[in-house]
N, C-alpha and C positions, 0 to 999 in steps of 0.2 A: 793735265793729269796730276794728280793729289802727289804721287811720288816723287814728279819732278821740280812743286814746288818744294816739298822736304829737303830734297837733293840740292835747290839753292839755296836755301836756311840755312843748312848744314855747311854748304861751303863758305857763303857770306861770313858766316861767324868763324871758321876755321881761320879765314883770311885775315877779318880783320883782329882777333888773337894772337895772329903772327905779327900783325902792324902795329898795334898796342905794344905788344910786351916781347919781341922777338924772342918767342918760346915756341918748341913747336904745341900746338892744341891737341887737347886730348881728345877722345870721341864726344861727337856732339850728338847728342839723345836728346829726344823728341820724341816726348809723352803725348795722350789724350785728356786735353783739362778736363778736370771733374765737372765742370758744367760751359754749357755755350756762351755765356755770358762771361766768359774769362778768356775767351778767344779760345781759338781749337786744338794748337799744338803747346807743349809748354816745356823749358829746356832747361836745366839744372845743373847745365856746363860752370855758373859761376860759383857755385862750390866746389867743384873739383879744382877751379884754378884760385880759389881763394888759399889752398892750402900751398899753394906755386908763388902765389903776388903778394901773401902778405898782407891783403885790405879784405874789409867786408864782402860779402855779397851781392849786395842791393849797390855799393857803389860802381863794383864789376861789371853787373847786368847795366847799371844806367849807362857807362861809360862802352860796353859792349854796342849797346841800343843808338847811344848818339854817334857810333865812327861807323856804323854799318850802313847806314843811308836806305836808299828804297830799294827792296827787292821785289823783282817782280812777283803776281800774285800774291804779294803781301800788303794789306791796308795799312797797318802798325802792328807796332814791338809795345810792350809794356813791362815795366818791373812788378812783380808780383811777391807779394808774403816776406819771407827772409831775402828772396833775392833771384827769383824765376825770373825765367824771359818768355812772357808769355807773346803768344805769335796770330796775329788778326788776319784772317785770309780776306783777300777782294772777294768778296762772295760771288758775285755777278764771273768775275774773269775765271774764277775755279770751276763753276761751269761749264764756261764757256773753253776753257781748256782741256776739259774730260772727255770732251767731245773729238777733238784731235788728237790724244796722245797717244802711245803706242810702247808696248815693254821692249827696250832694249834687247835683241835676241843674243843668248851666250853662246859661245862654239861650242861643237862635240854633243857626240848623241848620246842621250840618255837610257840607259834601258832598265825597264820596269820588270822583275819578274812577280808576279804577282799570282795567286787561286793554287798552284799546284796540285791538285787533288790525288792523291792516289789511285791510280785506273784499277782499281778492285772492286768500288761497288758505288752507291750511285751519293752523288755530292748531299751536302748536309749543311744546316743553319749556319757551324762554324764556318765553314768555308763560303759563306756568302758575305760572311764580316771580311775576310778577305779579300774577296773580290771588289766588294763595295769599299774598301778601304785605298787597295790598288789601282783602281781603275778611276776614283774620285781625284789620286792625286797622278794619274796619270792625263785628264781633263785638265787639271789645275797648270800642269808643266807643259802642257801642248795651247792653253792662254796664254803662256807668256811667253809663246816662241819658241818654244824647246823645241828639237827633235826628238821624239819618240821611240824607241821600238818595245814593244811589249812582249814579255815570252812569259810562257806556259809550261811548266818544269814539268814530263810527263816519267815520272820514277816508276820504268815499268822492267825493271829488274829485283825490285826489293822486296821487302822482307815482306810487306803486306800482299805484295800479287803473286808471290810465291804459296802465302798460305791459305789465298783464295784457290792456287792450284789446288795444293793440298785436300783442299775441303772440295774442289770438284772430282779429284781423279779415288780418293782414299775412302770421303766420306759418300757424297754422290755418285762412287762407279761411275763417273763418266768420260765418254773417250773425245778425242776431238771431233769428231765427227756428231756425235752428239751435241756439244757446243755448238757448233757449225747450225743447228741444225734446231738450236734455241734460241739463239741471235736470230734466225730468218721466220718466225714465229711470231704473227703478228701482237697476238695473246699472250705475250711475254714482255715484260718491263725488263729488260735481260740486265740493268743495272740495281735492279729492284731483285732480282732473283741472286746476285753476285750479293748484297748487302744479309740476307739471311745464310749464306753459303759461310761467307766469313764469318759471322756471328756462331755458327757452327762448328767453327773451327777449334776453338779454345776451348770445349771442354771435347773433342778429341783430342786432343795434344793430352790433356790432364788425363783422362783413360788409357791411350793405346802409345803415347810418344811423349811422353814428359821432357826426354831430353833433346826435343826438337830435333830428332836425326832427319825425318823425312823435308821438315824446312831448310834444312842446309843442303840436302840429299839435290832438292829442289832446285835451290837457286845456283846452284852448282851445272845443273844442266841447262836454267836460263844463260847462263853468263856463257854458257861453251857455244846454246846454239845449234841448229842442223839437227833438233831430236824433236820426238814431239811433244815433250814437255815445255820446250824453249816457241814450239809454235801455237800451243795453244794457248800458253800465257801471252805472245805477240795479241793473239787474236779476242781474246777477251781484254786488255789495258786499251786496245787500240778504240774498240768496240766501246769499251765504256767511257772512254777520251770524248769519243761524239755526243755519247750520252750528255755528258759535263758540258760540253760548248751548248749544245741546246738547250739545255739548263741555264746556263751563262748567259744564254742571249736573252730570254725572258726578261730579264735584270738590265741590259742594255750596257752587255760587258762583254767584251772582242779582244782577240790577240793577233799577231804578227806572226809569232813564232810558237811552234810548240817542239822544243828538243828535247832526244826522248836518249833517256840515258843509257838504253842501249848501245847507242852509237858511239857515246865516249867511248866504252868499252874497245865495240868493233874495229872503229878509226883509230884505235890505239892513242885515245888521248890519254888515257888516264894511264898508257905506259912510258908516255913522254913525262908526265908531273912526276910518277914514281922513281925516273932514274932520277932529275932531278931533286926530289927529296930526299932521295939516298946520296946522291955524291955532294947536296951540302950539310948532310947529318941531320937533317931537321925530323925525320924520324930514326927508330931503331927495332934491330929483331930481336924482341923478347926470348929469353933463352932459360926462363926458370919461371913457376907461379900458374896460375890458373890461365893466361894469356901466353903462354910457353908458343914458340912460332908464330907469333901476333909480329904484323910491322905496326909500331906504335909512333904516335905524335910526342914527341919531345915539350912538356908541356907541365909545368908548375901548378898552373888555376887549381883549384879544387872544381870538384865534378866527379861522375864515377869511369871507374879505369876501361870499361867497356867502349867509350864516349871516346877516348883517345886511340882506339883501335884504329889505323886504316887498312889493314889486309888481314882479315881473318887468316888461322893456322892450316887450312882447306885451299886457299889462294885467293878465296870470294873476295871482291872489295866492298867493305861500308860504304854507306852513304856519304859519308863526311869526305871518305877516297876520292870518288865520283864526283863529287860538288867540289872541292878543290879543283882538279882539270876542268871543270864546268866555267868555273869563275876565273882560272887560266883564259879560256878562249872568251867568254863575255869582255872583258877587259884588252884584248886583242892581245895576250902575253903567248900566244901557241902559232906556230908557223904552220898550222893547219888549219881548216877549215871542213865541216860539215859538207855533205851534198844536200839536198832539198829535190821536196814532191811539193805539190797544192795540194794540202789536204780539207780544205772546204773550199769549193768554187763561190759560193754565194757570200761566205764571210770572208774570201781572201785570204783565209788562212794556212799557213804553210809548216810541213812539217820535217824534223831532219830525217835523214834515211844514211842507210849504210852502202845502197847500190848506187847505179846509176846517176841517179836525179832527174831535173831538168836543169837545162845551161841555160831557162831566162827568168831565175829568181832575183829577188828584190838583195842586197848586199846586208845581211847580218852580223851582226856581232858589233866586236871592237868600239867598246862604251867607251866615253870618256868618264862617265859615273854610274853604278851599279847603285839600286836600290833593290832589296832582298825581301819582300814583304810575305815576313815569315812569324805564327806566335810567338810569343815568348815562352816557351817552353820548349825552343829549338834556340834559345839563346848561348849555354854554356858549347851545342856543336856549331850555331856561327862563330863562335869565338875560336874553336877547334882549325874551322876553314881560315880566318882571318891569320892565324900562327902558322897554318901552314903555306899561306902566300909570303908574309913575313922570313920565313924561315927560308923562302926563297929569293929572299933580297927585294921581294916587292914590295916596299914600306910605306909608297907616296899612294899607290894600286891600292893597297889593304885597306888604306883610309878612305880612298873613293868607290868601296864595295861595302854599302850599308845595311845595315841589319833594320826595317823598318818592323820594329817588332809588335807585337796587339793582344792582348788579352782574351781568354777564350770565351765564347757564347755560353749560355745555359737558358734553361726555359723557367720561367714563373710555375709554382705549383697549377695555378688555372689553365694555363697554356697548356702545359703537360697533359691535364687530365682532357682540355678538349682534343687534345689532337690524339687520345686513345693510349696514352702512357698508364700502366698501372700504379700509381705510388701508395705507402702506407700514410696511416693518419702522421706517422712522424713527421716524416718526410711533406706533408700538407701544410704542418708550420715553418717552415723552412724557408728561405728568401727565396730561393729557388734552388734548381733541381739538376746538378749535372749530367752529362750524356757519355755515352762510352757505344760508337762505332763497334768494336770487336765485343761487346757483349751484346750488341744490337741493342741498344737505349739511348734512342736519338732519334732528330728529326731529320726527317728526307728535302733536300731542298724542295723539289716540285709539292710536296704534299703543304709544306708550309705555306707555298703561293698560292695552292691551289681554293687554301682554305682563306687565305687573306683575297683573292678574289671572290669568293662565294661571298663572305661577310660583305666587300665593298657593293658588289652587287646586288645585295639586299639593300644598302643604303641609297645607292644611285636609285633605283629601281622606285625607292619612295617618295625621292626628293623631283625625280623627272619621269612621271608616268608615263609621258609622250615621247620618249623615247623609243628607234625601233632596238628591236635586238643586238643590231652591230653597236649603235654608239652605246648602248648602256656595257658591252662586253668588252668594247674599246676603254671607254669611261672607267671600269671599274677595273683594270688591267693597270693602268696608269694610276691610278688612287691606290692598289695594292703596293706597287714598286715604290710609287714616291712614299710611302709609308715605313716599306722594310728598308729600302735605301737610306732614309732620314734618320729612322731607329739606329740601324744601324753604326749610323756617323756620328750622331749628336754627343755620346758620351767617349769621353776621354778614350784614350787608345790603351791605356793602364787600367779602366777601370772591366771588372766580367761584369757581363749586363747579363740579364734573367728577361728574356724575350717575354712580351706578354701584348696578345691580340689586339685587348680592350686599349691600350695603351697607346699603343704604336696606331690604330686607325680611328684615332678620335680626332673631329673636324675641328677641335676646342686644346688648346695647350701646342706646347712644345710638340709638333709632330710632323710631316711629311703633307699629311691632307692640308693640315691648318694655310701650311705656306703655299698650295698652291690655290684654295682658295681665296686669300689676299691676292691673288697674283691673277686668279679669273676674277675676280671684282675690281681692278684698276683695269682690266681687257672690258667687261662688259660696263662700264663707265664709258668707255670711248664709243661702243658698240652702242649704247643708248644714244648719244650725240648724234652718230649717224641716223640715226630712225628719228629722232625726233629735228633734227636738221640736215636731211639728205645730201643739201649741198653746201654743205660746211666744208672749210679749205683748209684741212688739218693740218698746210705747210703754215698756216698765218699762226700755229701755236709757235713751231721752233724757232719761227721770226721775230719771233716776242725778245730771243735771248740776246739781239742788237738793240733794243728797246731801253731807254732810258730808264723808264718804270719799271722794269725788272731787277734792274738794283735795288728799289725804290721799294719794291715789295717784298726783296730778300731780307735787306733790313728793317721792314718792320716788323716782321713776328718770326722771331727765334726757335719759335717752335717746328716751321716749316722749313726755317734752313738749316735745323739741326736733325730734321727728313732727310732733306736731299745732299748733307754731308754725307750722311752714312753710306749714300748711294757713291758716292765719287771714291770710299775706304775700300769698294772690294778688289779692286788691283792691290792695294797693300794688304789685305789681308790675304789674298793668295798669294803673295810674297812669305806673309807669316807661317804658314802651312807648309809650302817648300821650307823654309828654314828651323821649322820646329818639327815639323813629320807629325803635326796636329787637327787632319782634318774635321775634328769637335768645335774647332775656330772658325770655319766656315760657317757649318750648322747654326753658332749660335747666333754669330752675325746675322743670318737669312731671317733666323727668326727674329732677332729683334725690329732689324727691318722692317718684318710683316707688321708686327705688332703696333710700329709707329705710324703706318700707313694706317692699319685699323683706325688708332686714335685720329688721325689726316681726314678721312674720308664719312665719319660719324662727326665731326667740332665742323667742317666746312660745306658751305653748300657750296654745288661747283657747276653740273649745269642748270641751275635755278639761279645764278649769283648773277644779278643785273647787270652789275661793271663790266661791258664787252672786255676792259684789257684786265682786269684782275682773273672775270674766269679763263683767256685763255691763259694768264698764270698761275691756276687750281688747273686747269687740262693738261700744262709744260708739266704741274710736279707729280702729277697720274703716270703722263708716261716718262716721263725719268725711272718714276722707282718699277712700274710695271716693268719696263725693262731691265732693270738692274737685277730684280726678283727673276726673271726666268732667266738670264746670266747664271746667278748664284744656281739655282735648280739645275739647270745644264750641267753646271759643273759639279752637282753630286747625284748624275746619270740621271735627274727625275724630270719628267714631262709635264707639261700644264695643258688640263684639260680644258677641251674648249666651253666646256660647261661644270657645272659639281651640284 
């Protein structure tokens, strides 16, 4: 494993720095040389101690180089430039090492809360950034051992399904029974009917309730409960909850846990954090100001004063209330616990409740680290939650409850206009085009796949005539996702991407299709060997890597071993991802990957290549990378077609 020789480099030189110069060493960093021909790792530790020793650099590194002796998986050490220690790997044993190593697994369970949607109306492109963003690095933490748990925020007390009530009971006269009664309606998309309801909402508020009395009026009877405004809100969040998982699952994104902030309430968690917050001062009751009766956060940041509310002057609690107690009990800081139902049999997934339960659920909570994958436009109220743990002496807690935050989605002007958005010509020169849910100017999850499968299924459809209708609808199911999935990931977690069809499903560039097409042409390479040598003994390839000639072939063309490096980097680079909160570093890796394999598989012939032992060492680096390529895929939810 590529890590574990790093981890001996790293220490060799720590040690012998202390042997040399009894000092202690500073961190030893190990870079990627700018070309293969300088060896692979390269280390700049003898600068940092030149400023400690006194002498050059170049003497440093040379005098580093000759007390360190042979480490293993190391060929040689060289001085490089001013004074690098550049680092030669056995190429043949790296290998042959990647082959058995294993990530050290760390204690303590992790938990992912990732997708959150609000159960008001039916999920949307932003929230699939989400999803694909939490769930790619929840794949990434369960490669390396991690324990998992994944949960499902389901906020179905707040302000948004309060004013989906609203717009069902005020503006749609409808009673619960009528709800009842549209949910059981085959002909009804009931999360597609709750998306125009709320959209409906906002300009009755501006007509008939400007000052939101009926919204507070509202969620005043959710939080109490036992009325039937608190039952049919239950019943339309719980209702469009499902909706969201089946959506979710399209995408090939699952959760463990879905706790529904009702229950804080019920179980009285969030009246355990409040006395708490009150008897260490970390909030206070506003007694003057437009926030008069407000229990407020004690809180310096800049932000607006609404933001630091935790108890409305009504008694309601914010969201910020609710998610403090939330991150109380994820962290295992609450001497209580949730009950639990199964609330999907087929995906295992489980939901909290306020009654009964069942006594044989799986054991929740109590993270040893919280990951919050929330946008950044929910950054200044994580900050709000983190002061409020803080403030209750959780200080070591607060820093292991992180805020993985993501920039928002928007669609390309062309995107826009095919999926039936009206825009002006202004607005058509524009990079792109944002969305606004509560004005209803957005894209529906399902409608966006729906149309990214149609498009791929006109491609499959051209490219494999002889397909029947199942593989081309499977085919083109897996080419949509690895498409949105890949889109998705590929750009920075900072930057807003402007979604665009033509883009994201092109077989050619940076995309989703491209890299699993590299990845079914190193499959159907192997696939041709079989049919044209039925009884070829595809163990005599991996037996090549005892072979003396496999050195022999590593080192003569740098261009192949600077291939099958890249494959041995994706445990460090899913190292990089957990410590940067960068899954764009994945992405880009997969693709370059593909791309060198493209160059690999066009410059070599492989089963035409007469040298019995050279092709099976063109067959060894086929399936090295084909493997390492659907690894990387797995790990950003996407699937490799058995054809394209």
């Amino acid at each position: 494993m590529l890590l574990d020789i790093q981890a001996r480099v790293k220490q060799v030189l720590r040690a012998t720095i202390r042997s040399l110069w009894s000092i202690d060493p500073p961190d030893v960093i190990l870079n990627q040389t700018p070309k293969i021909e300088l060896g692979e790792l390269a280390s700049p530790v003898s600068f940092e101690l030149a400023r400690q020793i006194k002498k050059p650099p170049r003497i440093i590194a040379g005098e580093l180089i000759a007390r360190a002796g042979k480490i293993d998986g190391v060929e040689k050490m060289e001085v490089a430039g001013a004074g690098y220690i550049n680092v030669f790997l056995d190429r043949a044993a790296a290998i042959r090492g990647s082959r058995l190593g294993a990530f050290a697994t760390e204690a303590g369970k992790v938990i992912v809360e990732h997708t959150n949607i609000n159960p008001n109306k039916a999920a949307h492109i932003g929230h699939l950034r989400n999803a694909a963003i939490g769930d790619t690095f929840v794949r990434i933490l369960q490669a390396t051992g991690r324990k998992v748990e994944v949960q499902n925020y389901i906020d179905n007390t707040g302000v948004q399904v309060a004013d989906v009530i609203v717009g069902l009971q005020q503006v749609q006269k409808k009673t619960l029974d009528d709800v009842r009664r549209l949910i059981g309606d085959p002909s009804v998309k009931f999360d597609y009917y709750c998306w125009d309801v709320y959209a409906g909402v906002t300009p009755f508020y501006e007509s008939h309730d400007p000052k939101h009395a009926l919204r507070a009026q509202t969620l005043k009877e959710i939080e109490e409960g036992g009325n039937d405004t608190a039952r049919m809100a239950e019943t339309v969040s719980m209702t469009i909850a499902r909706c969201h998982l089946r959506t979710m699952d399209r995408i090939h994104v699952h959760y463990h846990l879905l706790p529904r902030e009702s229950d804080i309430l019920h179980l009285k968690f969030w009246d355990y954090a409040f006395r708490q917050l009150r008897e260490r001062e970390a909030i206070f009751l506003e007694t003057e100001g437009k926030n008069r009766g407000c229990w407020v956060m004690r809180l310096e940041a800049e932000g607006y004063d609404e933001d630091k509310i935790i108890v409305r002057s009504n008694g309601t609690v914010t969201y910020v209330g609710k998610d403090i107690a939330y991150q109380l009990w994820k962290l295992g800081l609450l001497d209580q616990d949730f009950k639990y139902d199964l609330f999907d049999e087929k995906q295992n997934v489980w939901v909290t409740t306020s009654s009964d339960g069942r006594p044989d659920h799986p054991a929740f909570g109590r993270g040893e680290t919280v990951y919050n994958v929330i946008d950044v436009r929910q950054s200044y109220l994580q900050n709000v939650v983190r002061q409020g743990l803080i403030g209750l002496g959780y200080e070591e807690q607060a820093r292991r409850s992180i805020h993985f935050s993501y920039e928002v989605v928007t669609l390309s002007p062309a995107c826009a206009e095919q999926l039936g958005i009206a825009i002006s010509p202004e607005e058509r020169k524009r990079p792109h085009i944002e969305v606004s849910g509560r004005k209803g100017q957005g894209v529906k999850a399902d409608d966006l796949l729906d149309t990214l499968e149609s498009e791929a299924r006109t491609e499959v459809q051209q490219r494999n005539p002889e397909f029947t209708p199942a593989e081309t609808a499977e085919t083109a199911h897996q080419i949509a996702v690895g498409a949105l999935r890949y889109f998705l990931l590929k750009f920075t977690r900072t930057a807003i991407i402007a979604f665009d069809f033509k883009e994201a499903l092109n077989f050619d560039g940076e995309t989703g299709p491209y890299l699993q097409y590299a990845t079914v042409r190193g499959n159907n390479i192997v696939n041709k060997l079989r049919e044209v040598q039925p009884d070829f003994d595809f163990g005599r390839v991996h037996q090549l890597l005892d072979n003396p000639k496999f050195a022999v072939f590593l080192n003569e063309a740098n261009d192949i071993w600077e291939l099958l490096y890249m494959t041995l980097r994706l445990d460090e680079i899913a190292q990089q991802v957990i410590m940067t909160l960068e899954p764009a570093t994945l992405a880009k890796y997969a693709f370059t990957l593909a791309q060198r394999f493209s160059l690999f598989y066009h410059r070599y012939r492989i089963i035409s290549e007469e040298d019995p032992e050279r092709r099976l060492f063109y067959l060894l680096v086929v399936d090295l990378v084909r493997e390492t390529l659907t690894k990387a895929l797995d790990l950003m939810g996407i699937q490799v077609p058995r054809r394209m």
